[in-house]
C-alpha positions as CSV (number, residue, x, y, z in Angstrom):
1,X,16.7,17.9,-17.1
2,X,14.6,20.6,-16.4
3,X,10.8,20.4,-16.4
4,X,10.3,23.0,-18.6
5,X,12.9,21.7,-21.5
6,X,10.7,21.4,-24.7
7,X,11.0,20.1,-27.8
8,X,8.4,21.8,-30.8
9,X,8.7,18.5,-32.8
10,X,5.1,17.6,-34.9
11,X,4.5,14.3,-34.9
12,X,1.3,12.6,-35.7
13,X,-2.1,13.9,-34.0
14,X,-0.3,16.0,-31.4
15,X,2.8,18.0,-31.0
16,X,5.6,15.4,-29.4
17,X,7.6,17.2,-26.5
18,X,10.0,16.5,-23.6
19,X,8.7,15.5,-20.1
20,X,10.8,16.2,-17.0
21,X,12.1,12.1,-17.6
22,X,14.0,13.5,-20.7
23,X,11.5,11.3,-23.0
24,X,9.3,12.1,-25.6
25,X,5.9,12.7,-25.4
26,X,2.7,13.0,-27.4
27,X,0.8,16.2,-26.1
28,X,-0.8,18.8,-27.5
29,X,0.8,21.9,-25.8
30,X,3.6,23.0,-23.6
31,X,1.3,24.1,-20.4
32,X,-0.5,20.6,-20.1
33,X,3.5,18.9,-20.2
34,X,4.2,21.5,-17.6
35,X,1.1,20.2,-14.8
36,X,1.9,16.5,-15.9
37,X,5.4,17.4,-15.2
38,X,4.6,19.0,-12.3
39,X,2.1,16.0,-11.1
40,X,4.9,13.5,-12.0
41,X,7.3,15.4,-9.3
42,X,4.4,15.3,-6.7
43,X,3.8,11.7,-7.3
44,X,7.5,11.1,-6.6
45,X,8.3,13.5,-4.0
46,X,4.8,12.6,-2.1
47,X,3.9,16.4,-2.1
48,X,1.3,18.3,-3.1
49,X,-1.4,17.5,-4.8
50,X,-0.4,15.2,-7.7
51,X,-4.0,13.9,-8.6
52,X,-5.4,17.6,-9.2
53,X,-2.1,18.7,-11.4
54,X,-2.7,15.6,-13.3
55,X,-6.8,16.2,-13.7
56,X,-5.7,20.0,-14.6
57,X,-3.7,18.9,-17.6
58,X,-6.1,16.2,-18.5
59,X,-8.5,19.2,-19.0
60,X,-6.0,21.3,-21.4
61,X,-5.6,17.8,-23.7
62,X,-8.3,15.2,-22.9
63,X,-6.6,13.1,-25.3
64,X,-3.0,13.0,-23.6
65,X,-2.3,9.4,-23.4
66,X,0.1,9.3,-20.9
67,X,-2.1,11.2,-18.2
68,X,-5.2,8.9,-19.5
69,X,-3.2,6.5,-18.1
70,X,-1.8,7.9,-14.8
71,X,-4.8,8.4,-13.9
72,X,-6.8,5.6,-14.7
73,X,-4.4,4.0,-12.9
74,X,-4.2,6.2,-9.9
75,X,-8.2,5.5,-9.8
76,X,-7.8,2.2,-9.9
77,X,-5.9,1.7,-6.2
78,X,-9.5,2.7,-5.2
79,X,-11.8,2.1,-7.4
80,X,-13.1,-0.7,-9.5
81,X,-12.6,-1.3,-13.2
82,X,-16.5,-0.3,-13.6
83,X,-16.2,3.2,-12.1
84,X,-17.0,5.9,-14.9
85,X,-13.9,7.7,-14.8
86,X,-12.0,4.7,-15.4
87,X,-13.8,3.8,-18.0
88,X,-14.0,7.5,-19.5
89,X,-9.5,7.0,-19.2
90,X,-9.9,3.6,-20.8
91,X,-11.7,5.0,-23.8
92,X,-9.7,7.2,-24.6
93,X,-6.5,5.3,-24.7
94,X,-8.5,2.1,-26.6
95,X,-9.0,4.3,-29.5
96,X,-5.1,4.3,-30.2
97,X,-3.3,2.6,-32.8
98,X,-0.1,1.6,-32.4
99,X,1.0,3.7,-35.0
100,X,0.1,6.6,-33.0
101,X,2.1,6.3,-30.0
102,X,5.3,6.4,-29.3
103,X,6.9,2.9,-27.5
104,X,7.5,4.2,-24.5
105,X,3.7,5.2,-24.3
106,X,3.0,2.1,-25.9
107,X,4.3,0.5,-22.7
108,X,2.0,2.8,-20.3
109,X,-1.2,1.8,-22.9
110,X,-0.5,-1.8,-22.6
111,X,-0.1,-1.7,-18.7
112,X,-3.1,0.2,-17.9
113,X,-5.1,-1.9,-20.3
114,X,-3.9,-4.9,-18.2
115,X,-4.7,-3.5,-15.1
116,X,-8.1,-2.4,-15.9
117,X,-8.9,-6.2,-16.9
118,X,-7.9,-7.1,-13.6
119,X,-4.1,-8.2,-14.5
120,X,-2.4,-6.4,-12.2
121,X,0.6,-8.8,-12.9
122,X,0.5,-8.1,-16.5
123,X,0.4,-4.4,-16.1
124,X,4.0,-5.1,-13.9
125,X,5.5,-6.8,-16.8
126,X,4.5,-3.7,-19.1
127,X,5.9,-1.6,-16.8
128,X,9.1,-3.5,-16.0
129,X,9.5,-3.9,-19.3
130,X,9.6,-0.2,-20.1
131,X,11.8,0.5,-17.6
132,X,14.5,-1.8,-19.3
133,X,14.1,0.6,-22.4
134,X,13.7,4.0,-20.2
135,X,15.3,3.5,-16.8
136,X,14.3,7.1,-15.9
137,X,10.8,6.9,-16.6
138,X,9.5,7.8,-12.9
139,X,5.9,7.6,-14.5
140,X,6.7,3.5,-14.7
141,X,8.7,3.4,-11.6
142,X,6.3,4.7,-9.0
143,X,3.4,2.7,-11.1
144,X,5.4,-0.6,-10.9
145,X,6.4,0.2,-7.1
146,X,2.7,0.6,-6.5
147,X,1.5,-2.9,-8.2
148,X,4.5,-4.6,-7.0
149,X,3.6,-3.9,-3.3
150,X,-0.4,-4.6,-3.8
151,X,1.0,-7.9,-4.6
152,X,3.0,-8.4,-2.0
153,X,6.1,-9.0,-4.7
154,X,8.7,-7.2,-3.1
155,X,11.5,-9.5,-4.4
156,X,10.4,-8.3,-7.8
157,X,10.5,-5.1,-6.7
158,X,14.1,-5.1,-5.6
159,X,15.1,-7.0,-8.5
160,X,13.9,-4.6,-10.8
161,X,14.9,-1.4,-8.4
162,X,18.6,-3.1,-8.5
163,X,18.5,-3.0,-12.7
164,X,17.6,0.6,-12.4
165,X,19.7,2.2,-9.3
166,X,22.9,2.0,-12.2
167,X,21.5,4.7,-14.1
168,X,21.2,7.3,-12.0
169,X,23.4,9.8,-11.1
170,X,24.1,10.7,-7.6
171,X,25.3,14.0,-8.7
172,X,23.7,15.0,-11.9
173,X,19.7,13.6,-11.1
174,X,17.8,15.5,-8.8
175,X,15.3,12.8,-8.1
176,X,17.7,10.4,-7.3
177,X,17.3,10.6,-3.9
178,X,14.0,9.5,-4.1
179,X,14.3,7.3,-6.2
180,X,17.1,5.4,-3.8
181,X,14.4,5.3,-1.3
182,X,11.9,3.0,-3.3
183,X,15.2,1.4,-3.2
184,X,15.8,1.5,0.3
185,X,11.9,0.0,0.8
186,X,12.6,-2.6,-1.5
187,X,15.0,-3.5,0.4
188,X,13.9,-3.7,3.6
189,X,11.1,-6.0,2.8
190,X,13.6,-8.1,1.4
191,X,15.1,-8.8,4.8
192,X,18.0,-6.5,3.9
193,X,17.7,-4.2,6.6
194,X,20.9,-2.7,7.4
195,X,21.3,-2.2,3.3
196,X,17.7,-0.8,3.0
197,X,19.1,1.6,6.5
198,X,22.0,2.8,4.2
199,X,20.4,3.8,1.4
200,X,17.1,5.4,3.2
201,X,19.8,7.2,5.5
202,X,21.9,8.5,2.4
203,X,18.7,9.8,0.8
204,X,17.5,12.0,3.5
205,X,21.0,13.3,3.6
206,X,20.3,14.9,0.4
207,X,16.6,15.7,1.0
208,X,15.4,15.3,4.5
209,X,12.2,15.7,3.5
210,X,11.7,12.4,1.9
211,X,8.6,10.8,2.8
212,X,9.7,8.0,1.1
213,X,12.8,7.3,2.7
214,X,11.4,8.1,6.4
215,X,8.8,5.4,5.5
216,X,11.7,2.7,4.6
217,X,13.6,3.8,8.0
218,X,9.5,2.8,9.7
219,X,9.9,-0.6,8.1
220,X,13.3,-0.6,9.3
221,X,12.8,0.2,13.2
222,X,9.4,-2.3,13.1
223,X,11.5,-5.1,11.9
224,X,14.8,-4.8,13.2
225,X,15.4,-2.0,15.7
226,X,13.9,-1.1,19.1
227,X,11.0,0.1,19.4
228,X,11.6,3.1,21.3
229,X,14.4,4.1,18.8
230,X,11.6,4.0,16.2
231,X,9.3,6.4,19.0
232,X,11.9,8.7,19.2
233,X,13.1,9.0,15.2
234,X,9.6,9.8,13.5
235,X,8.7,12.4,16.4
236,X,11.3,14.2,16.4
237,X,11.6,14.1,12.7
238,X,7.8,14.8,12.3
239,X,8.2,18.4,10.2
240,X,10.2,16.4,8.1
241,X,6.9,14.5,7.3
242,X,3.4,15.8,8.8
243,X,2.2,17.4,5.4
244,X,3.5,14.6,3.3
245,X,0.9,13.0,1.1
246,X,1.9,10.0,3.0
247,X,1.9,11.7,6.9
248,X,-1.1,9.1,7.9
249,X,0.9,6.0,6.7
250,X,3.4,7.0,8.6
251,X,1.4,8.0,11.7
252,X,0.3,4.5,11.7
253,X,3.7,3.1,12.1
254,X,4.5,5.6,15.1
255,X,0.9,4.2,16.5
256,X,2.6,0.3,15.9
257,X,5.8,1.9,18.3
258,X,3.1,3.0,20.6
259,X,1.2,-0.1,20.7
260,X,4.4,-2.4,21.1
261,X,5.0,-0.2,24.4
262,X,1.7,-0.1,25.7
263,X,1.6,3.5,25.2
264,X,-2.4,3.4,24.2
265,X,-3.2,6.7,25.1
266,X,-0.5,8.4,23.2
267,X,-1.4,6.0,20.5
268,X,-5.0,6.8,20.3
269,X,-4.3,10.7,20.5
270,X,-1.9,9.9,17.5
271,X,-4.6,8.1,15.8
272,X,-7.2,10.8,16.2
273,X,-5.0,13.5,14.8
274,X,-3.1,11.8,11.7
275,X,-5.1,8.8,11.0
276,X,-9.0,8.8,11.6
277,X,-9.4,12.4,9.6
278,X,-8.3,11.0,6.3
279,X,-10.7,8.2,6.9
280,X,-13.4,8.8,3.8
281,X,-15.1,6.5,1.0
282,X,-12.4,7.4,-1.5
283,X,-9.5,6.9,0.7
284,X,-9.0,3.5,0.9
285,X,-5.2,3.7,2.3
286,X,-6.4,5.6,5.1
287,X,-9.0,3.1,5.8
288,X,-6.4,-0.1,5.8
289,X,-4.8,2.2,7.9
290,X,-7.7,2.8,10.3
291,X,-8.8,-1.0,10.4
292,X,-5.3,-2.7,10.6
293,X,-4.6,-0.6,14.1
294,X,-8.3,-0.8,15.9
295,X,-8.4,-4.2,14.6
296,X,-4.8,-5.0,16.2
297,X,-6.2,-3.1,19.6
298,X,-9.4,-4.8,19.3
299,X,-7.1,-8.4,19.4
300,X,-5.5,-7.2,22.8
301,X,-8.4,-6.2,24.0
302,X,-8.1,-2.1,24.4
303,X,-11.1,-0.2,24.7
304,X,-11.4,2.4,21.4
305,X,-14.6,4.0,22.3
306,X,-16.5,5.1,19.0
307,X,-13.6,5.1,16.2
308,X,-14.6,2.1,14.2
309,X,-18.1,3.9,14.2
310,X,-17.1,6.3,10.7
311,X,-15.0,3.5,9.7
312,X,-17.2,1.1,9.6
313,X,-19.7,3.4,7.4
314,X,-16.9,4.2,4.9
315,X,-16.2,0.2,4.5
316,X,-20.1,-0.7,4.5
317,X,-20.6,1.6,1.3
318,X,-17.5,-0.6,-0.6
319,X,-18.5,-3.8,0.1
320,X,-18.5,-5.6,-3.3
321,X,-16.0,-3.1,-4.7
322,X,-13.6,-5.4,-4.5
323,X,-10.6,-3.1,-5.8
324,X,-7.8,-5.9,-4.0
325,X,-8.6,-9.1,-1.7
326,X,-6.5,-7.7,0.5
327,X,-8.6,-4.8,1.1
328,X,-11.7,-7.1,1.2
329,X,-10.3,-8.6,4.1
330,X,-9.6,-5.0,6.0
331,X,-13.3,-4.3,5.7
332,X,-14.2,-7.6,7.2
333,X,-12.7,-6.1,10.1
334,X,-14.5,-3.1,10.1
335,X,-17.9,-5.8,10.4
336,X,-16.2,-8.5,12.6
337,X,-15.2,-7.0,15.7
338,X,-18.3,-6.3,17.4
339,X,-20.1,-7.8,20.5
340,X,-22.7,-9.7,20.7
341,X,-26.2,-8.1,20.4
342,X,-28.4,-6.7,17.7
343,X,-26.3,-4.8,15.9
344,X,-23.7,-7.6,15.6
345,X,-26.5,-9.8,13.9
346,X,-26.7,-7.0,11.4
347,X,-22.8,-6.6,10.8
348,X,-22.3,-10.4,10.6
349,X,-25.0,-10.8,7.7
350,X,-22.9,-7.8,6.3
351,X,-19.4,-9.9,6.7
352,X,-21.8,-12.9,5.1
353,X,-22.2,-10.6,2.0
354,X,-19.2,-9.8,1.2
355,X,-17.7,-13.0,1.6
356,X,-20.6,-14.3,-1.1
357,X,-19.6,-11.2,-3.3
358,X,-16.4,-12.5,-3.3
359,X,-17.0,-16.2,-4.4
360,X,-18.3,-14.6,-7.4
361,X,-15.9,-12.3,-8.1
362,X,-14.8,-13.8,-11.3
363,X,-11.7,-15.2,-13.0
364,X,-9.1,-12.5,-13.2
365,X,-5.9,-12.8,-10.9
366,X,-7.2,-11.0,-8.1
367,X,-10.0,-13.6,-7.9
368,X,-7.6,-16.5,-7.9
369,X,-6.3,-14.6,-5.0
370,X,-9.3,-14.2,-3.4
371,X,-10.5,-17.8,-3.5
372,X,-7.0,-19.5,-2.3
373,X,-6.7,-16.8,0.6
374,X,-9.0,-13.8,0.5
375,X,-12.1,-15.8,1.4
376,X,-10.8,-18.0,4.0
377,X,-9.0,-14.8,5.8
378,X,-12.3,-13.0,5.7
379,X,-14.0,-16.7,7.0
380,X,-11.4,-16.7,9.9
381,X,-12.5,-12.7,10.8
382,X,-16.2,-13.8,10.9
383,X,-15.0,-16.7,13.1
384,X,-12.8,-14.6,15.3
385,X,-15.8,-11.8,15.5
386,X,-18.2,-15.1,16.9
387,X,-15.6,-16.4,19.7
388,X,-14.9,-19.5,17.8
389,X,-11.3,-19.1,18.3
390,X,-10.4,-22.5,17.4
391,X,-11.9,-22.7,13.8
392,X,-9.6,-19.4,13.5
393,X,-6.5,-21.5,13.9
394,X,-8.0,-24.5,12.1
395,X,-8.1,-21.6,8.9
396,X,-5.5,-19.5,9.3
397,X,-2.7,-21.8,10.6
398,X,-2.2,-24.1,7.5
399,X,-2.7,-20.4,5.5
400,X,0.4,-18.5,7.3
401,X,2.8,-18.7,4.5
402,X,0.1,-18.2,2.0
403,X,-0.6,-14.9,3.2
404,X,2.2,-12.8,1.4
405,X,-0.3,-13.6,-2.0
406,X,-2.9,-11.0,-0.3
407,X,-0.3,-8.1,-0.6
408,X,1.1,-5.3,1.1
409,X,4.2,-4.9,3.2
410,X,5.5,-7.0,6.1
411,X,4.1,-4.7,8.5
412,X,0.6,-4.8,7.0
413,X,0.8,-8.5,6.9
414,X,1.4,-8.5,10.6
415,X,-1.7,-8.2,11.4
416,X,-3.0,-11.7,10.1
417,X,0.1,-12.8,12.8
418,X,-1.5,-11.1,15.6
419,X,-5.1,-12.6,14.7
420,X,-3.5,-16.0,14.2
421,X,-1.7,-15.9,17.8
422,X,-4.1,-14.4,19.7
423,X,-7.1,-17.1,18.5
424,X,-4.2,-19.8,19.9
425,X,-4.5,-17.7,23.1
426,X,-8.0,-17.5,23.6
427,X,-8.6,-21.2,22.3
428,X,-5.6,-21.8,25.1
429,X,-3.4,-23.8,22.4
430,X,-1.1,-22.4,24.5
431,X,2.0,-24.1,23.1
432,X,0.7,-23.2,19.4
433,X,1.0,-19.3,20.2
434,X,4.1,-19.6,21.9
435,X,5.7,-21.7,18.9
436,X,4.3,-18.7,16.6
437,X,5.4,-16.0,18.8
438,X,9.1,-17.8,19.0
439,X,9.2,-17.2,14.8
440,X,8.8,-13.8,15.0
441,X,11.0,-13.5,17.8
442,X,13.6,-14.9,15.0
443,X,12.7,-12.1,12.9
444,X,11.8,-9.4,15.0
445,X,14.8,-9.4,18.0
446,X,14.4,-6.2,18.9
447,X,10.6,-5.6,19.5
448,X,9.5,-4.8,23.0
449,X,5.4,-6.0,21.9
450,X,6.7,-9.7,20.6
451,X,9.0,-10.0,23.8
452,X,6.1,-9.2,26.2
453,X,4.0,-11.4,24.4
454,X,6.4,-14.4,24.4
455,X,6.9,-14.0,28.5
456,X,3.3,-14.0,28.7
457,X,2.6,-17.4,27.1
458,X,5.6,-19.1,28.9
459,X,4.1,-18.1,32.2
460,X,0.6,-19.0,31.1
461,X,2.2,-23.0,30.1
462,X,4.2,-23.2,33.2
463,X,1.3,-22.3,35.8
């Protein structure tokens, strides 16, 4: 279908057209459908600048309730359900009736309504749901993609992926290639590697400029390839994705090759260019990114000079945000990995705040999360930034398979690994790290920095 296919149907308060999904829509002219349309291809080819073709059309109908709802949505991955342009969204699309929307926006209403009341969950369901009743609805799919990862419900994910993938056509959809990649991630963070391989691989057959599907073939190469097969894929692939609107995502995962091969130079040049520039305030992705790497670094001891310096000031101005725990706990890094001294004092009654902030965060899901393992990951970081390496195993070892509940993918996860094994190290429970590094030898074969780490144990229990 092409974006620009209208329909001049009246219906209701506004004129009801055709969006580039093939489904109707209430909006009040043709040139705000056109930059929604165009926002919606942004958001699912990860080009361009989505957020400002969305805002653009937002100003030509301030009443369009599908872009009320992309956006407040889009917001809130960064931003709390407080923050005034949320709110503006949200009071905008509470003034509806049902009588006045169509059911597929209905569905949209309903989701970002959930989310906004902190029921992430709920606002799956909606979308899931809609999706049963408009399989091609990208709007829902990327939304639902989104939540589903930020849970850390990737089954879900590829359970509702795998009702979808039948109706679209290879031949006839242009965006089926990228929509086979959220396939192809799904996937792979389902343990189905060498299926999520096939599918990324066909999709960047058709367009090898999917960011998407270059960021399933990462997960791929992290979980079940070598390492310097992974090295040698995204560089010489990197025009393929460098302007992406996902290029420092996927910079990171390059800088998880490099670190895997000790190649910390290379992986702090990498870091410098693709990673720490995006670091701001508003871009909380950027700073998971930031924190998850120096944070891994700061476990093996590697010397990062001055870059947690402007990350640290971006995570000290969100403290009691509290967007996602899982983010809570990445800017516990950002206040946890100093040494001893003056400042430290100052950064640990910081890391004491925001763990109090969170014990009285509420009652929404998110909070339930937070209490059962937000709070006692973010405990285990202050202990870990104070040397007391063994009430970091006492917290974080009974919490291992609880930690999927936080969110985010595999790889992200990781990192809770790495502080887990290396607090068995340095509390020389030597058997302890070397039982946890034989697991994800089970699960990661291939991967030179799990290897290195389990010969380095076994020599440290035989002398």
């Amino acid at each position: 279908m092409d974006a620009s296919t209208a329909y001049s149907v009246q219906e209701g308060p506004s004129g009801v057209l055709q969006d580039c999904c093939g489904i109707l829509v209430h909006c009040k002219s043709q040139d705000a459908l056109d930059l929604y349309n165009q926002g919606l291809l942004e958001y699912v080819r990860y080009y361009g600048n989505y957020m400002n073709s969305f805002e653009k059309a937002l100003e030509l109908d301030n009443e369009f309730f599908l872009i009320n709802c992309m956006l407040g949505c889009l917001r809130l991955l960064s931003k709390s359900p407080n923050d005034p342009l949320v709110i503006q969204h949200l009071t905008v699309v509470n003034q509806l009736t049902p009588e006045q929307m169509l059911p597929r926006e209905k569905f949209h209403v309903d989701a970002f309504k959930s989310y906004a009341a902190g029921d992430l969950p709920g606002a799956c369901v909606h979308w899931e749901t809609c999706l049963m009743e408009y399989p091609k609805d990208v709007h829902a799919l990327w939304n639902l993609y989104k939540g589903r990862v930020m849970l850390g419900q990737c089954q879900q994910l590829r359970d509702s992926m795998s009702s979808v993938m039948p109706h679209w056509n290879k031949t006839s959809d242009h965006l089926y290639p990228f929509v086979l990649a959220l396939y192809a991630f799904a996937l792979e963070e389902t343990g189905r590697f060498q299926d999520a391989q096939v599918a990324a691989t066909e999709s960047l057959e058709m367009v090898s400029h999917s960011p998407f599907a270059i960021h399933a073939l990462a997960h791929v190469f992290e979980e079940d390839k070598d390492t310097n097969e992974g090295i040698k894929y995204l560089t010489s692939n990197k025009s393929n994705w460098e302007d992406a609107v996902n290029s420092n995502h996927i910079s990171w995962h390059l800088c998880l090759y490099y670190l895997d091969v000790d190649h910390f130079d290379v992986l702090l040049k990498e870091y410098d260019s693709n990673i720490a520039r995006k670091v701001t305030p508003d871009n909380l992705l950027a700073i998971l990114d930031a924190t998850s790497l120096l944070w891994r670094l700061h476990c093996i001891g590697v010397d990062v000079g001055d870059r947690w310096d402007k990350v640290q000031e971006c995570c000290k101005a969100l403290i009691g945000t509290h967007v996602l725990p899982w983010y809570d706990v990445h800017l516990m890094m950002s206040l946890t990995h100093t040494p001893a001294g003056s400042e430290a004092t100052a950064k640990f009654l910081l890391a004491e705040q925001l763990i109090k902030s969170l014990q009285q965060y509420g009652e929404s899901n998110q909070c339930k999360v937070a209490n059962m393992v937000g709070i006692p990951v973010c405990q285990a970081l202050v202990a870990y930034g104070k040397q007391q390496f063994e009430e970091v195993v006492s917290i974080l070892y009974p919490l291992r398979y609880n930690i999927v509940h936080l969110g985010g993918s595999r790889a992200q996860r990781y990192v809770i690994v790495v502080t887990l094994i290396h607090a068995a190290i340095n509390s020389r429970q030597f058997k302890l790290a070397l039982s946890l590094i034989t697991e994800l030898k089970a699960t990661k074969p291939r991967n030179h920095g799990v290897a290195a780490l389990f010969e380095k144990v076994k020599q440290m229990i035989d002398s």
